[in-house]
Structure formats: C-alpha cells, structure tokens
LUMTOR-292260 format. One line per field, with one value per residue (C-alpha): residue number from 1; residue in three letters; x, y, z. Coordinates in nm, 3 decimals. Example, Ala and Ser with C-alpha at 12.3 -4.5 7.8 and 13.67 -1.06 7.14 Angstrom:
resi	c(1, 2)
resn	c(ALA, SER)
xx	c(1.230, 1.367)
yy	c(-0.450, -0.106)
zz	c(0.780, 0.714)
# end
This chain:
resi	c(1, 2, 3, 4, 5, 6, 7, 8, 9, 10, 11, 12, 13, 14, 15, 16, 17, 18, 19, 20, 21, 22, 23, 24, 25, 26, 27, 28, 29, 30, 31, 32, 33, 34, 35, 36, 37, 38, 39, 40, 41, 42, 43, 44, 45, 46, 47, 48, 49, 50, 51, 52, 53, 54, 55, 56, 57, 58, 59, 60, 61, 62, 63, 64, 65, 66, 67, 68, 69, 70, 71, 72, 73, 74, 75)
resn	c(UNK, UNK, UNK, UNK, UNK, UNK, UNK, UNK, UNK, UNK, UNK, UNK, UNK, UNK, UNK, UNK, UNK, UNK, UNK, UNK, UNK, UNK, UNK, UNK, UNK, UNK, UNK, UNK, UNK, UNK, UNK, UNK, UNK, UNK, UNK, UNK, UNK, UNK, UNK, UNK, UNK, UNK, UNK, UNK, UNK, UNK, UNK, UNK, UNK, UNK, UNK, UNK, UNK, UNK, UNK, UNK, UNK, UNK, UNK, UNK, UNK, UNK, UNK, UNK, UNK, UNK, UNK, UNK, UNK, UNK, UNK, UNK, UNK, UNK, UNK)
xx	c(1.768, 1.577, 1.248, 1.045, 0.650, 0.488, 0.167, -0.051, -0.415, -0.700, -0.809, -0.713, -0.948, -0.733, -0.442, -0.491, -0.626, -0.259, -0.077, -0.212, -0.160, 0.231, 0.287, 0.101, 0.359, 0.680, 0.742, 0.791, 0.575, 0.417, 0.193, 0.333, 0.068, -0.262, -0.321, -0.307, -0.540, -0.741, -0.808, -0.857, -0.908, -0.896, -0.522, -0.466, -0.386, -0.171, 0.071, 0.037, -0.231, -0.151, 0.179, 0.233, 0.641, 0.814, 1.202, 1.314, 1.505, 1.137, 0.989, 0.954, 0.811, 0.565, 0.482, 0.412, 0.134, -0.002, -0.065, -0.217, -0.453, -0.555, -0.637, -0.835, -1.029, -1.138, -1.262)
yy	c(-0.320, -0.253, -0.241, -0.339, -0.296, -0.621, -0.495, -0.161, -0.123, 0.144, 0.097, -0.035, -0.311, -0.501, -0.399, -0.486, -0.812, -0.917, -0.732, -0.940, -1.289, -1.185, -1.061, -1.406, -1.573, -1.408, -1.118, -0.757, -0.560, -0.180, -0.021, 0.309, 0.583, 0.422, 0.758, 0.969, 0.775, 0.675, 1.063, 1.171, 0.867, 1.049, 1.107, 0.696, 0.712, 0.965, 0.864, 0.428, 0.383, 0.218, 0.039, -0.302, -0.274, -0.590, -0.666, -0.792, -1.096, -1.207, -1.155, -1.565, -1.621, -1.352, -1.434, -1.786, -1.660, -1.418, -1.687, -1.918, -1.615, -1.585, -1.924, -1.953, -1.676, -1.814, -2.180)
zz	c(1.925, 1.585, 1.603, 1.269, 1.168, 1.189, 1.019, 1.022, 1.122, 1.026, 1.398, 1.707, 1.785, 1.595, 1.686, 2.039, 1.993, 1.763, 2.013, 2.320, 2.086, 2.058, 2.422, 2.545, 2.381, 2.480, 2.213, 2.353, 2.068, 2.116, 1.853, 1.729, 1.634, 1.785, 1.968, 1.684, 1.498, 1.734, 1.822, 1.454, 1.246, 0.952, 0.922, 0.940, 0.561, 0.571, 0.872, 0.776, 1.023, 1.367, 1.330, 1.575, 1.603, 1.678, 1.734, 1.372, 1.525, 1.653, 1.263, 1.204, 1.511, 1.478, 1.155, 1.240, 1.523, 1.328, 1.025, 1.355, 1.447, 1.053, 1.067, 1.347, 1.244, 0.918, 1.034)
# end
C-alpha cells in the first residue's frame, strides 16, 4: 500500500480540520511530521512542514473533497 502526500501544512490547525473532512468520508489518511513541527515550528521549512499522507489509489477522490472544502471556504 503506497502512501502519497496529499498536501503540506505550516501548522496543524489545518491539517486536522482536512484530515477530519477525508476520514468523514471514508479515506484512511495520517499526517506525517505534525509532532515535530508542532514542538519546534521552526524546522517546518526545512523537513516540508506537516505532511497529510493519503493512499494514492484514493488521490481523485481526495482531490475532489479537498476542492469542495476550498470552496466552501471562500463563499
């Protein structure tokens, strides 16, 4: 099973709240590197930031939420 990065974040508020939008619908995700950042923020840069890893065969799918959650977010 190959696990791909969906998208990175500088923090994990974020994160979280994309993470919980996937997992409602059905797609097993993790985020990769929140703790490190989280406890010294200033590496993020260095190491990508906080990764949200998602199975590649569930990359469409995922997409297509996460262009839903832009959405609502904007109007």
């Amino acid at each position: 099973m190959n696990f791909i990065v969906l998208k990175s974040f500088d923090n994990y508020i974020g994160a979280h709240m994309l993470k919980g939008r996937l997992e409602g619908a059905g797609i097993i995700c993790w985020l990769k590197d929140e703790h490190s950042v989280t406890i010294d923020p200033i590496i993020s840069n260095s190491i990508g930031g906080i990764k949200l890893m998602i199975k590649e065969k569930d990359l469409e799918f995922a997409l297509e939420i996460m262009q839903g959650t832009e959405n609502d977010s904007q109007g």
